[in-house]
Backbone as numpy.savetxt, mean C-alpha at the origin, in Angstrom:
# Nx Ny Nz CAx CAy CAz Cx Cy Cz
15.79 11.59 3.35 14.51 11.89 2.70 14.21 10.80 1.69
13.16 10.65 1.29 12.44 9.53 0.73 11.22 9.87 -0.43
11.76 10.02 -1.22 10.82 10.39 -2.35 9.83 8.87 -2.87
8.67 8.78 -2.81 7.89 7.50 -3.74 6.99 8.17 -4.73
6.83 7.53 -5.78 5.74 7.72 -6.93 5.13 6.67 -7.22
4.06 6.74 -7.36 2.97 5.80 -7.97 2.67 5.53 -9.00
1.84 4.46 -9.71 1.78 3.95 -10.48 0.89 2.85 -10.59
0.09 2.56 -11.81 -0.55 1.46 -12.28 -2.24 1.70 -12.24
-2.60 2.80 -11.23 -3.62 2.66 -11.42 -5.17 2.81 -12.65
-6.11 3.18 -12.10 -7.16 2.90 -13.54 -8.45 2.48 -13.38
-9.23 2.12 -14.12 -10.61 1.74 -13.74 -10.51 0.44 -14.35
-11.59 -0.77 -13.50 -11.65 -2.04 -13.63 -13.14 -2.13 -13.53
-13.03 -3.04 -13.93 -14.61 -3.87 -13.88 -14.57 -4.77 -12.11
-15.69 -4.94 -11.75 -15.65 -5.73 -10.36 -15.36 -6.91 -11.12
-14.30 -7.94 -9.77 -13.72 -9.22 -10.46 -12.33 -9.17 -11.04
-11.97 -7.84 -11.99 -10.98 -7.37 -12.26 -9.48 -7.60 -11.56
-8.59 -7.06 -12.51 -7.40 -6.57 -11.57 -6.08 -5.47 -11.86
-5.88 -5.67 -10.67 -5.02 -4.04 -11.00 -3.54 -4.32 -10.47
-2.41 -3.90 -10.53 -1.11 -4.16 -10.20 -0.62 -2.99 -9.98
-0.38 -2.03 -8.86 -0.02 -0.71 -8.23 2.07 -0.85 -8.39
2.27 0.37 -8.82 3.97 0.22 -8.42 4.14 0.84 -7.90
5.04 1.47 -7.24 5.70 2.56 -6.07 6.84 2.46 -6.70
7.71 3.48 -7.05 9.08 4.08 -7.25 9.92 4.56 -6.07
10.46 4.25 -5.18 10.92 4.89 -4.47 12.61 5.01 -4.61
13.22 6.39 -4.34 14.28 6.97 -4.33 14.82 7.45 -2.87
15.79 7.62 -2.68 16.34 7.90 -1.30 16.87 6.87 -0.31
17.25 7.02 0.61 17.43 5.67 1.26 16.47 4.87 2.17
16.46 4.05 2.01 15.08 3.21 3.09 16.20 2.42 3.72
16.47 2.31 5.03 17.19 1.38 5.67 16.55 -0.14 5.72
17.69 -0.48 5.90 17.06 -2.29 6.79 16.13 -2.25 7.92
15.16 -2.97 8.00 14.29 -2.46 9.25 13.17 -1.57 9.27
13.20 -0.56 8.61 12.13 0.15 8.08 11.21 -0.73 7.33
9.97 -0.25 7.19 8.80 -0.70 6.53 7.81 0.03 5.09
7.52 -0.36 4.26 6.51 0.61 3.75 5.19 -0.39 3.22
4.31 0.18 2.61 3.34 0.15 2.56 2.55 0.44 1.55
1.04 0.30 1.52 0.19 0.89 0.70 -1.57 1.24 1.58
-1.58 2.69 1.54 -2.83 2.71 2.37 -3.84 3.34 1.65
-5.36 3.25 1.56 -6.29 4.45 0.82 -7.23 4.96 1.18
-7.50 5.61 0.67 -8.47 6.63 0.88 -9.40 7.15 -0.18
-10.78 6.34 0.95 -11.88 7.45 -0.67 -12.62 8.54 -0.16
-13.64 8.71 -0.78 -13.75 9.87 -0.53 -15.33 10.38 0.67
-14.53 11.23 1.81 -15.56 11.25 2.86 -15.26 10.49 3.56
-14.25 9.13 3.52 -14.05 8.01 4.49 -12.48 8.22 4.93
-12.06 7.94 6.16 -10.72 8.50 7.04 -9.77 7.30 5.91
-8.31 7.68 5.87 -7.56 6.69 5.52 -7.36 5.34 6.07
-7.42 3.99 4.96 -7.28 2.60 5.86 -5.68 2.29 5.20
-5.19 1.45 6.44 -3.94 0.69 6.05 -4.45 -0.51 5.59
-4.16 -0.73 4.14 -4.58 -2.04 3.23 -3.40 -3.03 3.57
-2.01 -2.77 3.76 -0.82 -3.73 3.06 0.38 -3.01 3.82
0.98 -4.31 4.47 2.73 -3.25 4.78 3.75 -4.47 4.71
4.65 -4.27 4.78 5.83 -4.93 4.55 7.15 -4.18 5.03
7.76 -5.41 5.71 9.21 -4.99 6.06 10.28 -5.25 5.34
10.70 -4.23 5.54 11.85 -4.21 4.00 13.45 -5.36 4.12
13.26 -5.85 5.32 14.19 -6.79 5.64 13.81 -8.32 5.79
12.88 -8.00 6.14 12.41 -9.36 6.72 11.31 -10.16 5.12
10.84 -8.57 4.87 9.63 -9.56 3.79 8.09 -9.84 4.18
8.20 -9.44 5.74 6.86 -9.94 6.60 6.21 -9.07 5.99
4.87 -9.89 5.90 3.64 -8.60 5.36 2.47 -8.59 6.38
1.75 -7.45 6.04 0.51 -7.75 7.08 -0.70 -6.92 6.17
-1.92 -7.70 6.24 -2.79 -7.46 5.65 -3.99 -6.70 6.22
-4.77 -5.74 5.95 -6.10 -5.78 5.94 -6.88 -6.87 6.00
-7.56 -7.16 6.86 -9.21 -8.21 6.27 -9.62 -8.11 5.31
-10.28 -7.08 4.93 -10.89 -6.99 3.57 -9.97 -7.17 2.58
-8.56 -6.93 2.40 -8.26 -7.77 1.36 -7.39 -8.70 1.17
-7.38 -9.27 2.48 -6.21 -10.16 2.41 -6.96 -11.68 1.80
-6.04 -12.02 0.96 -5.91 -13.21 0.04 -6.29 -12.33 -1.23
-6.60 -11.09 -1.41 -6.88 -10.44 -3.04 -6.02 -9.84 -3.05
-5.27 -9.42 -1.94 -4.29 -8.42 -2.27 -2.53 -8.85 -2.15
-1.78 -8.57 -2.93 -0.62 -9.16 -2.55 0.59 -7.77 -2.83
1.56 -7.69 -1.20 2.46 -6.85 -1.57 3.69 -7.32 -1.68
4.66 -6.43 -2.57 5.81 -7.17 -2.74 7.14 -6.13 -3.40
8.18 -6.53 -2.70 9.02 -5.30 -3.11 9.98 -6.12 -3.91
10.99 -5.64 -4.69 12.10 -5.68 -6.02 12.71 -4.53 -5.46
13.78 -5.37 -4.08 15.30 -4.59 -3.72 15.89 -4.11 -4.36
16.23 -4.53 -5.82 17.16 -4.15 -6.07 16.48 -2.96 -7.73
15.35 -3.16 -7.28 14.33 -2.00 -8.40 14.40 -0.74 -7.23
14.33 -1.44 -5.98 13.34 -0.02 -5.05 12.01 0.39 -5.40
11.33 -1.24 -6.08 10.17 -0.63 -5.81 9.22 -1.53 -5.45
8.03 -0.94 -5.23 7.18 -1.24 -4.45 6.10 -2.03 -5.15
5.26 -3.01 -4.91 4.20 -3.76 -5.83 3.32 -3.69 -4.64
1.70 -3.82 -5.01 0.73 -4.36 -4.78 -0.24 -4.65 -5.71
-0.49 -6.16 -5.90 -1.24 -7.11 -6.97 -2.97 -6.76 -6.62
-3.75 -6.51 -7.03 -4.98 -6.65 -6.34 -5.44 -7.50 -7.43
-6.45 -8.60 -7.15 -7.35 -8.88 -7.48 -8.71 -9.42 -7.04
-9.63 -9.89 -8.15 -10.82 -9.86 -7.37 -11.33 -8.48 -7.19
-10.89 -7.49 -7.53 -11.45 -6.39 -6.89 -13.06 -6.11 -6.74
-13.52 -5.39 -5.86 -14.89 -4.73 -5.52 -14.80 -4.02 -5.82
-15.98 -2.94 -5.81 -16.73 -1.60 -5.76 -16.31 -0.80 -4.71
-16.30 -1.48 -3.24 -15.41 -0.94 -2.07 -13.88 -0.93 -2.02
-13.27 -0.98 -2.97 -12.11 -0.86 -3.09 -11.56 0.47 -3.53
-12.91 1.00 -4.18 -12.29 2.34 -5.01 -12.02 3.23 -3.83
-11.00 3.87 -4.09 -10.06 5.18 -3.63 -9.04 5.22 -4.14
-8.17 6.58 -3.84 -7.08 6.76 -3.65 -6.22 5.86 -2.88
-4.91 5.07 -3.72 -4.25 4.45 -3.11 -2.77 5.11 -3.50
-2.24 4.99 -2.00 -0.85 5.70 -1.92 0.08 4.83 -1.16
1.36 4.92 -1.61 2.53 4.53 -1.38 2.91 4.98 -0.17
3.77 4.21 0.77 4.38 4.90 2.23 5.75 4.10 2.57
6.27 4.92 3.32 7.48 4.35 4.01 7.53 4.60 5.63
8.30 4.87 6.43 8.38 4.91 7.74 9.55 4.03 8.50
9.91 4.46 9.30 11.02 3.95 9.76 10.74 2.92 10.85
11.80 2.07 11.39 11.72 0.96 12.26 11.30 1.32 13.05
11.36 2.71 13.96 10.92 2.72 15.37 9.02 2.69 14.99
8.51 2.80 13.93 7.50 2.82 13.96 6.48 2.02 13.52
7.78 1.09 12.49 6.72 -0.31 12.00 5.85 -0.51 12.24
6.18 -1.22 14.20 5.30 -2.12 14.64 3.63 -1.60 15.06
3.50 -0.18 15.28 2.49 -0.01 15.65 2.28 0.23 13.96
2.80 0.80 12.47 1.96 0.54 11.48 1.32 -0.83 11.12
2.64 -1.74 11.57 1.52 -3.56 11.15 0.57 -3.25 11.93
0.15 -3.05 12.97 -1.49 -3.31 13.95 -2.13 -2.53 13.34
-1.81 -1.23 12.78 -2.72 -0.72 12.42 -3.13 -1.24 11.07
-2.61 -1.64 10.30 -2.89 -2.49 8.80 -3.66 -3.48 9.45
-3.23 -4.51 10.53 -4.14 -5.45 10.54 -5.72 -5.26 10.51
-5.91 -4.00 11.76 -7.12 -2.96 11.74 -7.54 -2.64 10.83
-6.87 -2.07 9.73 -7.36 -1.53 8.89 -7.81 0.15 9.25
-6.79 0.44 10.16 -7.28 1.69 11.10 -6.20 2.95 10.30
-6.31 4.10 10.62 -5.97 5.24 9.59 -4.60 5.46 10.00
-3.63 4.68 9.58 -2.02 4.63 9.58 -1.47 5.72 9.22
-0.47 5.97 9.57 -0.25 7.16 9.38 1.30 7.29 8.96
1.91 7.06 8.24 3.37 7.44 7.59 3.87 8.34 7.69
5.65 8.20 7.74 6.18 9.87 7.65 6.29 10.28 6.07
6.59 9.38 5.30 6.69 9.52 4.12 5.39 8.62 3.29
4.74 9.78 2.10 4.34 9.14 1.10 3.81 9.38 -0.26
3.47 8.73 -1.24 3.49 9.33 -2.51 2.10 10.36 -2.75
2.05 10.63 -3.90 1.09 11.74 -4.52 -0.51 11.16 -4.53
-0.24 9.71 -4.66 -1.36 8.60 -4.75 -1.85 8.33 -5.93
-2.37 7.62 -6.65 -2.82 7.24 -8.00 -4.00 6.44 -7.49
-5.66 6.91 -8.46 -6.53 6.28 -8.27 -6.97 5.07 -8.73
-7.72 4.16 -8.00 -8.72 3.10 -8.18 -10.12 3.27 -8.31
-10.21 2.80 -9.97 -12.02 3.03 -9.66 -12.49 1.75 -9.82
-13.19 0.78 -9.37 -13.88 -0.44 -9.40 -15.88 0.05 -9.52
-15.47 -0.47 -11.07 -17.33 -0.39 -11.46 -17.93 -1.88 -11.17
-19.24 -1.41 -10.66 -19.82 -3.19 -10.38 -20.14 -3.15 -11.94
């Protein structure tokens, strides 16, 4: 089992920036992946950001790749995503995820998509509000 908590979020000005943490407890193997996906409101969940916890590979969203940067601290267990630049379309709920190896690979395609990923594990979520 795999407990994550969130962190960092808040309201920004557009242009702004925000730095998300994830806490995670439990074991995450080698090979497994996690993530950061969100959700606002009335709109299905997008995969923004994932990363493999061995390798380091990341895979981005379009919309925010080059604003967004993820990044883990092994030996914290935890989880980062840097945003900046932010928009107005950025605001939602953003939540923490994990998931295991057999399922990575179809979460990277779906991050690349930006399509509604789906984790076995993930946090409570902490919001983003971006004012123009």
């Amino acid at each position: 089992q795999v407990q994550l908590v969130e962190s960092g979020g808040g309201s920004v000005q557009a242009g702004g920036s925000l730095r998300l943490s994830c806490a995670a407890s439990g074991y995450i193997h080698p090979g497994d992946c996690m993530g950061w996906f969100r959700q606002a409101p009335g709109k299905e969940r997008e995969g923004v950001a994932a990363i493999y916890t061995d390798s380091g590979i990341t895979y981005y969203t379009g919309s925010v790749k080059g604003r967004f940067t993820i990044s883990q601290d092994n030996g914290k267990n935890t989880l980062n995503l840097q945003m900046n630049s932010l928009k107005p379309e950025d605001t939602a709920m953003y939540y923490c995820a994990a998931d295991l190896e057999q399922h990575c690979a179809t979460i990277a395609a779906m991050t690349l998509d930006g399509g509604p990923v789906d984790y076995i594990y993930r946090g409570q979520g902490t919001q983003v509000l971006v004012s123009s």
